[in-house]
N, C-alpha and C positions, 0 to 999 in steps of 0.2 A: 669478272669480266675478262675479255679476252685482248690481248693489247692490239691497240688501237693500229688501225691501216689508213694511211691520208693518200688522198683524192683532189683534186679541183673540180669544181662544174662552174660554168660562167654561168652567170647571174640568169641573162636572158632564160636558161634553159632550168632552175629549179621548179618550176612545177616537174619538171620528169620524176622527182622524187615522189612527190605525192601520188603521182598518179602511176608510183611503182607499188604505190603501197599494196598488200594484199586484198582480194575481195572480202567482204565482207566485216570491214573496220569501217566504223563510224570514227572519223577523222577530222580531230578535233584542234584550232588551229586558229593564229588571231584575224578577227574581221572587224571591220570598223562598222559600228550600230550610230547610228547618228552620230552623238557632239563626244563618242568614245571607240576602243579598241577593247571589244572583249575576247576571252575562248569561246568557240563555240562550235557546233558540228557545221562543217563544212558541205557540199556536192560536188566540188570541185578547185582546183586549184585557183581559181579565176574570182573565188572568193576571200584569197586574201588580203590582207591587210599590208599592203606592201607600196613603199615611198610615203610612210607618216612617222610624223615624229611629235613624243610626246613634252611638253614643256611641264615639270611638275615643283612645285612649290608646296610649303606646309599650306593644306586647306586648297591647292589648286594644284587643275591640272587641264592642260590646252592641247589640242592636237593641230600641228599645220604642216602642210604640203612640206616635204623635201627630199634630197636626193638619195638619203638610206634605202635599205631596201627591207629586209625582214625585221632588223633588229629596232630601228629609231622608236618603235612606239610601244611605249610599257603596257599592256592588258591590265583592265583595272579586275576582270574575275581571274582566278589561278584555277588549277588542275582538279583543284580540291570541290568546285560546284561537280565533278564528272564521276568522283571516286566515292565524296561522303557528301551524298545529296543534300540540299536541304530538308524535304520532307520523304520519308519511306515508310511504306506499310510494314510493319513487322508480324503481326496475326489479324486473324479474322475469326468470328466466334459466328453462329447462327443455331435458335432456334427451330429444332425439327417438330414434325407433326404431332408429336408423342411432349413435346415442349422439354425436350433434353437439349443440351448447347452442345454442337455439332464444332469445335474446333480446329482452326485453320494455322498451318505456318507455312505461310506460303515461299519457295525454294526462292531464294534471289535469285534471278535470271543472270546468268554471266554473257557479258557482254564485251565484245573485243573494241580498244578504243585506242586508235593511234594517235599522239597526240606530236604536233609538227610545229615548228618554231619557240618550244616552249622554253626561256630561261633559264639558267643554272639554276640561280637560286629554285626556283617552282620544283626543278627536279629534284635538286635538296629538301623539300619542302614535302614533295612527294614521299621521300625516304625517312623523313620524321613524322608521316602519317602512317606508314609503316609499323613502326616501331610503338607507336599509339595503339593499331589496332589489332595488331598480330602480333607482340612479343610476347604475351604471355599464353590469351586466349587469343583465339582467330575469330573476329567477326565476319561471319557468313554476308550482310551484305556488302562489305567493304571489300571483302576477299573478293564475291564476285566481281564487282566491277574495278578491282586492281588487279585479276589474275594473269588477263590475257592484252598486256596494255604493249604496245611499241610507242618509245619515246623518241624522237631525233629532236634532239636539245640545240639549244642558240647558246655561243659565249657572249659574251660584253662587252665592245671595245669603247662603249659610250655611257657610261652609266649616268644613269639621272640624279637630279640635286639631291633626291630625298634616300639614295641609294646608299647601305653601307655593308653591304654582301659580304667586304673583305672580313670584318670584325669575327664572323663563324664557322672563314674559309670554306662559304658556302657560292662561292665567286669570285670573279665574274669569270673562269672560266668554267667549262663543267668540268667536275670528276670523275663521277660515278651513277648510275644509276638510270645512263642515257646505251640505247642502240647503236647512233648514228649521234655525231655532235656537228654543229656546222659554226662554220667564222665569217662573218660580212665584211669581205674585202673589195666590197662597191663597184667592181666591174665582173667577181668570183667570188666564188664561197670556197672554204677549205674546207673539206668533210673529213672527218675520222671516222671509223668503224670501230666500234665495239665489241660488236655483237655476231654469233653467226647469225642473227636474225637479223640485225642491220646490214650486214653483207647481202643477204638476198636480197634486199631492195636493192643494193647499188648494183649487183650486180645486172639489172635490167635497167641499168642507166649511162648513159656513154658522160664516161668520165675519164680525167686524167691522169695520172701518179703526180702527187706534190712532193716540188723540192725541199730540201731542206731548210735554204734560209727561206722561205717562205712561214717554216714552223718559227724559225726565230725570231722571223718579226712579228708573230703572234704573240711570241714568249713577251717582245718589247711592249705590246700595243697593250698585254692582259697586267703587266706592271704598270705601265701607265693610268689605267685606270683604277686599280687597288690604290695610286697615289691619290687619285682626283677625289675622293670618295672622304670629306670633310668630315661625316658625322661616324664614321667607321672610328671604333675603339677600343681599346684592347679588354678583353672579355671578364679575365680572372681578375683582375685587379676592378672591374665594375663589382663582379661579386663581391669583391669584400666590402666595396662602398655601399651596396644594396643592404648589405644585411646588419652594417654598421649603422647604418641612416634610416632604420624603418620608421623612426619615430619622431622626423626630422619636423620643421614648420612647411617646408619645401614643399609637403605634398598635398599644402592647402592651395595652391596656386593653379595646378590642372587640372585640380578639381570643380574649382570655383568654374571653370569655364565647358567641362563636361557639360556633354544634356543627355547624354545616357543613351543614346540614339544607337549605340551599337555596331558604326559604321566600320570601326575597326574593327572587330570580329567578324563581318560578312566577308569582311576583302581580305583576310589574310588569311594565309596559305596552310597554315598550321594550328589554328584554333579548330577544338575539334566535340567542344562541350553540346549536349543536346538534351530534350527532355523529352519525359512519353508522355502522350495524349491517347485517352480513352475514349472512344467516340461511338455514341449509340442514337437508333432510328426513335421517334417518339414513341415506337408502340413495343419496345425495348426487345425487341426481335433480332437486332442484324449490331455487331457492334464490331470496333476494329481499332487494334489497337497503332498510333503511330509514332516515330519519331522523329524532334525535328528539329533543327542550329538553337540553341540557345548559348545565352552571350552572360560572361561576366560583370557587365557594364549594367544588366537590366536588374531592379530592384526585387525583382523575386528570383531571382538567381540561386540566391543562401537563405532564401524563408526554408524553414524547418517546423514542425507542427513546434508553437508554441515562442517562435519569436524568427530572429530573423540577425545574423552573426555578421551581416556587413548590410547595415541600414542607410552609413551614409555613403555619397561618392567620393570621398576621399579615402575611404577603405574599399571600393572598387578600384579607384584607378592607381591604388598602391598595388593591390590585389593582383593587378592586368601585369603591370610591368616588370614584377617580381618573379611572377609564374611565368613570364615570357623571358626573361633573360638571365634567369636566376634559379628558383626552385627547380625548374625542367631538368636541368643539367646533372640535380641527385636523383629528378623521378625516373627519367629517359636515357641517359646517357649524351644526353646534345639540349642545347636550347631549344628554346620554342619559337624561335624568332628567326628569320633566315635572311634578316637584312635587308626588305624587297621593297619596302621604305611606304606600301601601299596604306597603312594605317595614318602616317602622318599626309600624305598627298588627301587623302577620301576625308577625312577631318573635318566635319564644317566649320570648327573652332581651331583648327590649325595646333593640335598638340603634339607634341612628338616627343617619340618613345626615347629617345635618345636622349633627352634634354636633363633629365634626370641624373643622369650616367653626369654628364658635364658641369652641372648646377652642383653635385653634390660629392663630385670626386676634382671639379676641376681641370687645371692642361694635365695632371698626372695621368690621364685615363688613354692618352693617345696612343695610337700603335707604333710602335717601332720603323724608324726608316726603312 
């Protein structure tokens, strides 16, 4: 990345951004859908989600009118519905006249997708699906629709109850992996530039040069909220409790209260497991093969021909929370978890990933002042 150039634009005037963006980006961006704020593809800047703020608790989450602008209201889908679909065709087979199978792989369409307001952590999250699907082999349809993406990222100066971002220093301001970053200073935003391709956008947009203590009350506003952020904890010192405690009674209790529903794998930005489905016409002519989200949480998850190596839910939701804030860290290089707190908020039994970490390391597990 190329170091950052800051900017102001007042508040009134950020759509200029959006509607700097290039032709031909499906522009993807928070909108409020009835009783929530999702990503979604936008037509205009006039779609978005702007003066909501979200109120989020384990197992809830409330949206009400107030004076924020971009950032007050958390999206419950992340980047990841855009990049690793739920369902995609991967072949197609058909029967020719001659009754030979005529096979298909068909090209992923690349698709250019600017994605506008989207979170630190999501951008982090983005960067750890990255590393999922491109570090060793490159998945072609991930590649496509990650190849041609512009990010202009949002900091944090408000993080939610269920928020603990700072724990993976995946937050709450951005780092990396963003164009354009912006800061909600509720009458202006503070833009940085990243990118020379974030520059071309700003630069068809009348903005200002930002001063410097302006950066420093950013520096003050992004500590302030790394403090407020309760469930945040110190990461190395979780691992060692994680892999001390796997066989603890502890992990009878979120279990007992799972339903297997899967909620937390839909919503979270870094879960990236799925399965193929073979699918053919009755008259066994035309068939195709697909792939689509599968989840840790669901009882056929670990069926293997001949039995099935995590049967009960308490070796699932051992399973979830290990792989997310633990094992990742020797598969990947980074956890699996970016903090965004959307698995305990979507909960309909209000579990949290966190609790573990607390219940089983106690106050030791705390981050450093």
């Amino acid at each position: 990345m190329r170091r950052a150039r800051h900017f102001l634009i007042e508040s009134a005037n950020l759509s200029d951004i959006v509607d700097a963006i290039p032709q031909g980006y499906d522009v993807i961006a928070p909108v409020k859908q009835e009783w929530a704020v999702n990503l979604a593809k936008i037509d205009s800047s006039a779609d978005l989600a702007l003066g909501w703020k979200s109120d989020e608790h384990p197992g809830r989450y409330r949206l009400r009118r107030a004076a924020t602008g971009l950032e007050g209201a958390r999206p419950m889908t992340s980047p990841k519905w855009f990049t690793h679909r739920p369902i995609e065709t991967l072949s197609n087979a058909r029967r020719d006249e001659n009754g030979d199978w005529q096979y298909e792989t068909p090209m992923a369409p690349t698709v250019k997708q600017a994605f506008f307001g989207v979170r630190a952590c999501d951008v982090s999250g983005m960067l750890v699906m990255d590393r999922t699907f491109n570090r060793q082999f490159h998945d072609a349809q991930y590649d496509a629709a990650r190849r041609n993406n512009i990010i202009i990222g949002i900091s944090c100066f408000d993080p939610g109850n269920n928020c603990f971002c700072s724990t993976f220093n995946t937050g709450p301001e951005l780092k990396d992996g963003f164009d354009i970053g912006l800061s909600d200073f509720n009458d202006k935003y503070l833009i940085e530039v990243a990118t020379d391709a974030g520059a071309k956008i700003i630069a068809g947009v009348d903005v200002k040069p930002a001063g410097r203590r302006l950066l420093e009350i950013k520096e003050e506003r992004t500590a302030a909220a790394r403090r407020r952020m309760a469930r945040a904890f110190d990461l190395q010192k979780a691992v060692k409790v994680l892999n001390a405690n796997y066989d603890h009674p502890y992990w009878q209790e979120p279990s007992a209260r799972c339903l297997s529903c899967a909620n937390c794998i839909n919503v979270c930005p870094t879960c990236y497991c799925y399965q193929i489905d073979d699918k053919s016409n009755l008259a066994q002519t035309e068939t195709s093969r697909e792939r689509r989200w599968d989840a840790c949480q669901n009882l056929e998850f670990a069926a293997v021909h001949g039995g099935n190596f995590r049967p009960k839910r308490v070796d699932r939701i051992r399973q979830w929370c290990n792989h997310k804030l633990n094992w990742t860290i020797e598969q990947y290089g980074c956890a699996g978890c970016v903090g965004c707190g959307r698995c305990i908020t979507w909960c309909p039994t209000a579990i949290d990933i966190t609790e573990p970490v607390w219940r089983l390391g106690g106050r030791a597990m705390k981050l450093a002042a």
